[in-house]
TORTI-113749 format. One record per residue (C-alpha): residue in one letter; x, y, z. Coordinates in pm, whole numbers, padded with zeros to 5 digits, always signed. Layout:
BEGIN
AXYZ;...
END
This chain:
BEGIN
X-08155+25723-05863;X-08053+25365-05809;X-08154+25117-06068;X-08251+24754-06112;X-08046+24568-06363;X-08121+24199-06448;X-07775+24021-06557;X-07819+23752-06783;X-07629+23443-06931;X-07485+23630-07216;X-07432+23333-07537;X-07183+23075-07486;X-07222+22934-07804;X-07413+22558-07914;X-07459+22539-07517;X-07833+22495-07322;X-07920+22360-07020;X-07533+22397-06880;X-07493+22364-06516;X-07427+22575-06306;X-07165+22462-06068;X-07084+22739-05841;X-07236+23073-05718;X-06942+23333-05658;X-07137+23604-05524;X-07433+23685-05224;X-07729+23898-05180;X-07518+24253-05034;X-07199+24190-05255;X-07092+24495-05449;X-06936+24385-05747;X-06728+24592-06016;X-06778+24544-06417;X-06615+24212-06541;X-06644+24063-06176;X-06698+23644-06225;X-07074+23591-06156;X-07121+23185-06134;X-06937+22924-06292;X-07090+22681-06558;X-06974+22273-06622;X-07042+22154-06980;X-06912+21794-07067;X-06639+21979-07210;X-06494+22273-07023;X-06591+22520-06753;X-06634+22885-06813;X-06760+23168-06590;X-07029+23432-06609;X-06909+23795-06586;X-07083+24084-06433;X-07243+24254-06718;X-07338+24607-06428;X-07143+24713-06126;X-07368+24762-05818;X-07482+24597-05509;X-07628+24203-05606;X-07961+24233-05497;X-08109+23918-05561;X-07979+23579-05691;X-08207+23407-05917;X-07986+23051-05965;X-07874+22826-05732;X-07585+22536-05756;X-07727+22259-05988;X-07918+22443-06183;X-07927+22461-06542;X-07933+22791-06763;X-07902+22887-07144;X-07843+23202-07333;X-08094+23468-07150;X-08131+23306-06803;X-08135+23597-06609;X-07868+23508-06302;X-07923+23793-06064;X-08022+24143-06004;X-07799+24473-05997;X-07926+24781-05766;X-07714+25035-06001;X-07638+25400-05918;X-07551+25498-06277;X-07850+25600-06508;X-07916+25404-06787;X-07657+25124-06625;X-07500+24797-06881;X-07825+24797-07112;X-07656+24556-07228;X-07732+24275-06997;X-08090+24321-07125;X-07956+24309-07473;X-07863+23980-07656;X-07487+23960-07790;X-07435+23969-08175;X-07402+23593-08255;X-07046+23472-08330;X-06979+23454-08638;X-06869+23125-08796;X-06454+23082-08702;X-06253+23175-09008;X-05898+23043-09035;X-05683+23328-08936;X-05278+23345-09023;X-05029+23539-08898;X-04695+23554-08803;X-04635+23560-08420;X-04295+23500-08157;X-04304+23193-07914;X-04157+23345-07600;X-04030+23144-07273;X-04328+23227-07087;X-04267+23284-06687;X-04090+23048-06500;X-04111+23155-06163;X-03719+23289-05996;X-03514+23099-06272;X-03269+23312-06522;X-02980+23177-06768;X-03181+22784-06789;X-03053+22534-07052;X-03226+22409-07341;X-03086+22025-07254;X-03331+21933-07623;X-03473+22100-07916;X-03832+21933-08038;X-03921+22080-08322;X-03750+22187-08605;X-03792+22455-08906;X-04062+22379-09126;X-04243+22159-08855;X-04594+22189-08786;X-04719+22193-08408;X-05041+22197-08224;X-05108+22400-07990;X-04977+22262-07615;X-04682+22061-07867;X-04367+22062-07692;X-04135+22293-07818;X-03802+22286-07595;X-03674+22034-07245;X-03498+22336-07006;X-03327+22144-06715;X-03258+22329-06362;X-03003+22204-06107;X-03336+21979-05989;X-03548+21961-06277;X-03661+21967-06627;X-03954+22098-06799;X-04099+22137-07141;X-04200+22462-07282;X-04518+22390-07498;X-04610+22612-07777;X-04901+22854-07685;X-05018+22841-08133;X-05097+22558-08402;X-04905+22618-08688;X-04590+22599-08895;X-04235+22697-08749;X-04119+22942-08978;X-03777+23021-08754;X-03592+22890-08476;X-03398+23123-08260;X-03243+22884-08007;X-03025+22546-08009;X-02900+22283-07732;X-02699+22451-07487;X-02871+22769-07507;X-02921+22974-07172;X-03266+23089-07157;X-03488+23330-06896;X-03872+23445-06927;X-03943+23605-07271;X-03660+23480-07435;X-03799+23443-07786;X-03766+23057-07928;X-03922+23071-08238;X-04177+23227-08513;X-04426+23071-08601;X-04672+23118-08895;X-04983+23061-08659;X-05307+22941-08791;X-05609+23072-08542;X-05971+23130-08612;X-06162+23462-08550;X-06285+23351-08162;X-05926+23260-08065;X-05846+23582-08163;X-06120+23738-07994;X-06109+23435-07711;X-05698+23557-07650;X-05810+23942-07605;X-06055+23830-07352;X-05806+23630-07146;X-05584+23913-07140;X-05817+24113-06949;X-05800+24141-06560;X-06228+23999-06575;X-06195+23685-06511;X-06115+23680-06183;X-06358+23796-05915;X-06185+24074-05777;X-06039+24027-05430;X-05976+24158-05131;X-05701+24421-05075;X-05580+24186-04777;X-05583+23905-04979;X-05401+24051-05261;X-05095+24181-05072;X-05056+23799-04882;X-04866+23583-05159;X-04847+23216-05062;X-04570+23185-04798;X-04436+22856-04914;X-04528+22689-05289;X-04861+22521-05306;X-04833+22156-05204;X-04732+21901-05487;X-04886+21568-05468;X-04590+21289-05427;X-04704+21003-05594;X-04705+20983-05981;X-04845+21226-06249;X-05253+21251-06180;X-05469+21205-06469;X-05668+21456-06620;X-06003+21532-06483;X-05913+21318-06160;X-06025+21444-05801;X-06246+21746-06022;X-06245+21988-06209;X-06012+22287-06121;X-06181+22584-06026;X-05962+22838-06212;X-06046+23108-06480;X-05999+23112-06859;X-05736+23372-06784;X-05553+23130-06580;X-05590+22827-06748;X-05498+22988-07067;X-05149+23075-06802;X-05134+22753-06665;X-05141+22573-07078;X-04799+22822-07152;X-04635+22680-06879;X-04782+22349-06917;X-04942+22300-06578;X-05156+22073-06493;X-05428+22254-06273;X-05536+21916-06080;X-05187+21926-05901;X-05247+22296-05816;X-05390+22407-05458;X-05547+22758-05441;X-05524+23032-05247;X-05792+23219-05379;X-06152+23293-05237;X-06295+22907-05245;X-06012+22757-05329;X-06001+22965-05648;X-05654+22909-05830;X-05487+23228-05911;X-05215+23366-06109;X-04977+23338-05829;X-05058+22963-05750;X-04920+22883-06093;X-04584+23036-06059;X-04527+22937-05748;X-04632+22566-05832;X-04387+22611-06131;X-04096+22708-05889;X-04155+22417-05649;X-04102+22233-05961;X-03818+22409-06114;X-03624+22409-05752;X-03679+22020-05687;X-03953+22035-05404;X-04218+21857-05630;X-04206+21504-05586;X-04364+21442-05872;X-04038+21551-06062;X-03769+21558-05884;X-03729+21265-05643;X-03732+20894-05695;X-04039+20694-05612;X-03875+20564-05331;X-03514+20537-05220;X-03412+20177-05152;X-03055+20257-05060;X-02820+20582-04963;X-02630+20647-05280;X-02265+20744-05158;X-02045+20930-05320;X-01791+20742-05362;X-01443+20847-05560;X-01386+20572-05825;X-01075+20734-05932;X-00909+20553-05682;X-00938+20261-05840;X-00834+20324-06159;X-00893+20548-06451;X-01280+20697-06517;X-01486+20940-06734;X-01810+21078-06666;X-02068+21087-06914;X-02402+21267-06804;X-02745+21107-06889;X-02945+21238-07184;X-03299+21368-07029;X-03486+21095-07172;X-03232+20818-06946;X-03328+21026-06672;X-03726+21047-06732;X-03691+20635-06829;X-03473+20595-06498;X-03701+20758-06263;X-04005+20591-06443;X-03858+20234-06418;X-03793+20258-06084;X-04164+20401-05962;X-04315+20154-06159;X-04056+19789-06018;X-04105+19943-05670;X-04489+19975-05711;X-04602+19727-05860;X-04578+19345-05777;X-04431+19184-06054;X-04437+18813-06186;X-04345+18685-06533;X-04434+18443-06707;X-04210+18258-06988;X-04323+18026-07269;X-04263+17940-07627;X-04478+17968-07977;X-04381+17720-08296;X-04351+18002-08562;X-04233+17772-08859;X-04590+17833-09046;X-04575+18198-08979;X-04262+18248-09054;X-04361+18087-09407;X-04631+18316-09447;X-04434+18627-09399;X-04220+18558-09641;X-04435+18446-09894;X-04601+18796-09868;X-04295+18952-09895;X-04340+19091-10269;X-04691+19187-10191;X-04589+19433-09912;X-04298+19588-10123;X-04643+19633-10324;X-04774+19841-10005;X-04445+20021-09957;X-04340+19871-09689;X-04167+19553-09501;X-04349+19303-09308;X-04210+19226-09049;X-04272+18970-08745;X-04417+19275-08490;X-04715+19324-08726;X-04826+18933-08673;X-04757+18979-08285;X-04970+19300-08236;X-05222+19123-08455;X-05216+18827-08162;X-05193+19063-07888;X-05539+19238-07979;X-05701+18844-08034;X-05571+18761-07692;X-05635+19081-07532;X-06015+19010-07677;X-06046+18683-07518;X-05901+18831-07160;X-06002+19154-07125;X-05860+19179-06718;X-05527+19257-06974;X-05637+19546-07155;X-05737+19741-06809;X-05609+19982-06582;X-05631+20023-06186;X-05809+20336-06063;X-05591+20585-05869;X-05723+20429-05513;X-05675+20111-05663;X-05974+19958-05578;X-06132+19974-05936;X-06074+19855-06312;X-06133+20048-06560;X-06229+19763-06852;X-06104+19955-07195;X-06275+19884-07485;X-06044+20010-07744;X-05681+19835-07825;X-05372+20044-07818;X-05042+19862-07878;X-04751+20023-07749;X-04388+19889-07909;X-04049+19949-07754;X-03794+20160-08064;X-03416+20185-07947;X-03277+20540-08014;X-02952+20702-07991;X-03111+20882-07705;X-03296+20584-07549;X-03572+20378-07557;X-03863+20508-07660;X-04266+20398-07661;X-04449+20532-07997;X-04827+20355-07972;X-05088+20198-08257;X-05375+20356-08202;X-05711+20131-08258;X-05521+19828-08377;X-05791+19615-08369;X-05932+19789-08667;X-05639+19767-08902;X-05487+19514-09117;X-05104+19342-09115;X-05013+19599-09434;X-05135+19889-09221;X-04956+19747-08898;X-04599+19727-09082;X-04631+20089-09239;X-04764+20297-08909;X-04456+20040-08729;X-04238+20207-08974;X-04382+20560-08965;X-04350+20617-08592;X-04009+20393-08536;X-03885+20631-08786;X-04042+20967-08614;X-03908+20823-08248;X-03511+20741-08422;X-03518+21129-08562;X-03685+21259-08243;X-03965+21396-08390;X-04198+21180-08224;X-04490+21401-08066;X-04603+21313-07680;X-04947+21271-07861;X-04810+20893-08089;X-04616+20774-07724;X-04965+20767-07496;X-05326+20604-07454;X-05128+20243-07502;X-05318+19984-07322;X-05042+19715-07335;X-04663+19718-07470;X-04440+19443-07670;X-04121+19506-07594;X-03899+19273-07885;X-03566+19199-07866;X-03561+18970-08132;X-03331+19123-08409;X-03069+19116-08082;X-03090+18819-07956;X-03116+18654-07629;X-03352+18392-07499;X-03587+18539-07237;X-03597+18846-07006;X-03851+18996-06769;X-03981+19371-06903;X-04113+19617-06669;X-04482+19687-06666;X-04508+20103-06828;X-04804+20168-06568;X-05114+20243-06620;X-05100+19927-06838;X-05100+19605-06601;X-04901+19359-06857;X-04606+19356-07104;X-04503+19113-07374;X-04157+19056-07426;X-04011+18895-07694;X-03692+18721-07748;X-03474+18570-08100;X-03658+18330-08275;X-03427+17957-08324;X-03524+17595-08476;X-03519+17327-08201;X-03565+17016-08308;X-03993+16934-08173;X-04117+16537-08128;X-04397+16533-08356;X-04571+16187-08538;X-04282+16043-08345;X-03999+16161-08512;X-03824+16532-08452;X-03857+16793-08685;X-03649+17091-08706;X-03931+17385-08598;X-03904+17745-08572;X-03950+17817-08194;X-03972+18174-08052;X-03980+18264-07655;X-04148+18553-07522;X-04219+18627-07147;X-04515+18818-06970;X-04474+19061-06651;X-04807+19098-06526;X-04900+19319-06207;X-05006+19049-05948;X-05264+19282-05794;X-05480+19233-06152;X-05421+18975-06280;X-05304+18596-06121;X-05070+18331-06247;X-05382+18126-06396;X-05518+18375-06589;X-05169+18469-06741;X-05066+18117-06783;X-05383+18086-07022;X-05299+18465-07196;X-04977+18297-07284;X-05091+17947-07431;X-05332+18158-07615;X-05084+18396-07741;X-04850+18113-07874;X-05155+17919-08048;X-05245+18240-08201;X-04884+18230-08315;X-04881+17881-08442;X-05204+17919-08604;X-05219+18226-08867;X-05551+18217-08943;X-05647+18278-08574;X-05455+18630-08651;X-05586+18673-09003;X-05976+18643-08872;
END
């Protein structure tokens, strides 16, 4: 005797009123156990709704839109089985509160589509380190490309089992790690492994793999959240974090557009193999680079680029050929400030630390950036749009043995000159022993790029996009200055702005730089 289940929102937790934001199922559908039900939208994350009873849906009781809780009932079951699932009548034991969890666990090379023997090109981490989870671990480089292998646990790397030059294939082991988890990860983890979380398709549809990879978008990397939310399960999102995918450049080929397992691998081949722009080929080709033999005239060597020249490279050249560039170039009396630093000099050994010029320039940066706030924006992704920021992250250039590098002060409105000089320190440090996490090199709103300690007397710095300006900053020299007519030997320094002419106009960055330099001149306009 058939029987009439109701299947209900089981609890997700400190969730109510969620919406729902698609129905995966119809009136007639037989569905198996574990079979996704609807999909819910928090401002957080999606999740879906499994089938709690396997039958034939007889009625849907939601609709796109709406909102449920814990014990919304989402649909009716006709079930053959007696007694069918009581337990989508029955409400779930409460989680209990997430209790740190430790335990030893290997980091394997998770799958990376048709690729054996690939070199680790750099290690990131190194014994005694501790990651988060998503951290990037190793840089593997193809023939075409390279990619980072994040790790898939927070916690402290207890071992590491490879080293630069290493040849690597899926589930080579990297490293232990001494993983710190709480109870639902654990319980979260066993979940993903299950086959559930995918509505189960069609036996058609399941032998036809994608005939070509999924297409990859050409321009530059797409921000997170941008063009929607991925429709893709916790199973396969949990996938897609190993490999460090971003879902929003994945099409799928499942029911709806539903990403599946195999959209992921083959999205991670097109990018191992070359095909995705996004990686593998220049912005845009100016010229046809010949090969040309230079032994001809005369003697050579060939030294290959370290992976972070080839990133920079790549990332130069999308951003001169994209954006229209102007600069700006002016000068700022320093004498006074110049004073002032080293007057202070004994009180920062007081702090720990040195004080150097960059603090006093980040400290005018964020007054100027106050005053003209078209600088501390972005363009949106159609480029019709600003997006006005309201928080002030200074990027600064660091020269490595590897490269240059970008670590960022995060919320330097909010801290003093002391703090400046000893997070400048800290993360110049971090970036010159490459243990400088991708977390400390984004979210910068506008970069000073100082070449001061070199020398030089002006040059024009590329814009790092999203940012729309860049301050660079040349050696400081006295000149003699005309002043209660009679010339006085002043400190002068000269820094130049590249601004991105579709933002911002020569006026407006004529007046960023007067105000910059008076900021300069004038140290209590920094102080305050």
């Amino acid at each position: 005797m058939a029987n009439l289940i109701e299947v209900k929102v089981p609890d997700i937790g400190d969730f109510n009123e969620v919406e729902v934001i698609e129905v995966l199922v119809s009136p007639g559908d037989e569905i198996q156990l574990e079979d996704s039900l609807i999909s819910l939208e928090s401002d957080k994350a999606t999740m879906e709704i499994p089938a709690t009873a396997a039958g034939k849906v007889k009625e849907i009781k939601v609709n796109v839109g709406d909102k449920v809780s814990e014990g919304t009932i989402i649909l009716t079951v006709e079930s053959k089985q007696e007694k069918a699932d009581k337990k989508a009548d029955t409400k779930p034991a409460k989680t209990k509160k997430s209790q740190p969890v430790a335990s030893e666990k290997e980091i394997k090379v998770p799958d990376i589509g048709d690729f054996d023997e690939v070199e680790i090109i750099d290690v990131l981490v190194s014994e005694g380190d501790v990651v988060e989870v998503e951290s990037p671990l190793i840089s593997l480089e193809s023939d075409k490309a390279t990619m980072d292998i994040p790790s898939p646990y927070a916690g402290k790397i207890q071992k590491l089992l490879i080293k630069n030059g290493d040849k690597v294939s899926e589930g080579t082991t990297i490293a232990i790690i001494q993983a710190t988890e709480t109870a639902d990860e654990n319980e979260e983890a066993t979940q993903d492994t299950q086959p559930s979380a995918e509505p189960a398709p069609q036996p058609a549809k399941q032998a036809a793999k994608p005939a070509s990879p999924p297409p990859v978008p050409a321009s530059g990397p797409v921000l997170s959240g941008a063009g929607g939310i991925p429709h893709a399960s916790p199973a396969i999102r949990k996938f897609a974090r190993e490999l460090g995918v971003d879902l929003s450049r994945v099409s799928g080929s499942g029911r709806k557009g539903r990403i599946v397992r195999d959209d992921v691998t083959a999205f991670t081949r097109a990018v191992m193999a070359g095909q995705g722009g996004t990686v593998s080929h220049w912005a845009l080709d100016l010229f046809e680079r010949s090969d040309i033999d230079f032994n001809q005239f005369g003697g050579t060597e060939t030294v290959p680029l370290s992976r972070l020249n080839k990133l920079s490279s790549k990332n130069l050249h999308k951003s001169w050929v994209n954006i229209p560039h102007v600069t700006n170039f002016d000068e700022a009396d320093i004498t006074e400030l110049e004073k002032y630093r080293v007057s202070k000099k004994k009180e920062a050994e007081k702090h720990g630390t040195k004080l150097t010029i960059l603090s006093f320039l980040i400290k005018a940066a964020v007054a100027v950036l106050k005053k003209y706030p078209r600088f501390n924006s972005s363009l949106t992704a159609n480029g019709e749009e600003l997006v006005m920021k309201k928080y002030y992250n200074i990027g600064f250039a660091v020269n490595t043995d590897a490269g240059l590098m970008v670590p960022v002060i995060k919320n330097a409105d909010s801290k003093g000159i002391y703090d400046l000089a000893i997070e400048l320190a800290e993360l110049a440090q971090k970036a010159r022993d490459k243990k400088l996490p991708p977390s400390d090199m984004q979210g910068a709103c506008f970069t000073i790029s100082s070449l001061g300690h070199i020398g030089g007397t002006g040059f024009t710095p590329i814009i790092n996009p999203p940012e729309v300006a860049i301050m660079g900053v040349s050696k400081a020299s006295y000149k003699p200055v005309y002043i209660d007519e009679k010339f006085e030997p002043r400190l002068i320094l000269p820094f130049s702005l590249s601004y991105d002419h579709r933002v911002i106009d020569g006026v407006a960055a004529a007046e960023f730089t007067r105000t910059f330099g008076e900021a300069l001149s004038d140290i209590r306009e920094i102080i305050l």
